[in-house]
C-alpha positions, 0 to 999 in steps of 0.5 A: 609476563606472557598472561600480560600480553595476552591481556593486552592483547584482548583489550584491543580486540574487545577495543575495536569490537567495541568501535565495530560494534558502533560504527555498524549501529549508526550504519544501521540507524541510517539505512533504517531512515533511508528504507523508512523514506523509500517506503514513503515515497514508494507509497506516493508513487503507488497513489500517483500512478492509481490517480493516473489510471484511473484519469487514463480510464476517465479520458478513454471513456470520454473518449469512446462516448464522444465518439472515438472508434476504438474506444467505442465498444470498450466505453459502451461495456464500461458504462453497462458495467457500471449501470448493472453496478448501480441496480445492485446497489439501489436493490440492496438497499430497496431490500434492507429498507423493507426487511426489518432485521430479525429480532434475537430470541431472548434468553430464559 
């Protein structure tokens, strides 16, 4: 009598373990679609605000070219920044348009 109760009694834990288990499966699945979609957004958040600084960047150089005193200086380095970016660009490839990559040495 006492081994059929004890019986019983592990078919009802094994029982709500069972259910536990279930319960926290879908929990799970839930919580990995809702990190799935802040991750999503997350990203859409990040390219917004690149998108924002770069047209804050864009305005404050207009800004400093159209005459603007304290943006001045900040736009005047900028443009010579890019300027010097621009000389290395077209001298690289000044460069790889006169030398001809070097040819491997055949095996023997």
């Amino acid at each position: 009598m006492a081994d059929k109760s004890v019986i019983t009694n592990l078919e009802a834990r094994v029982g709500r373990l069972i259910e536990e288990h279930r319960r926290l499966s879908g929990l799970c699945s839930e919580l990995t679609r809702e990190r799935d979609s802040l991750r999503a957004e997350k990203r859409s958040l990040e390219e917004r605000v690149r998108e924002l600084d770069a047209q804050v960047g864009r305005m404050q150089l207009a800004e400093g070219l159209a005459g603007g005193g304290t943006n001045r200086e900040k736009a005047r380095a900028r443009v010579n920044r890019l300027m010097r970016e621009v000389d290395k660009c077209i001298a690289l490839v000044g460069q790889s348009q006169t030398d001809p990559t070097p040819e491997k040495p055949k095996a023997q």
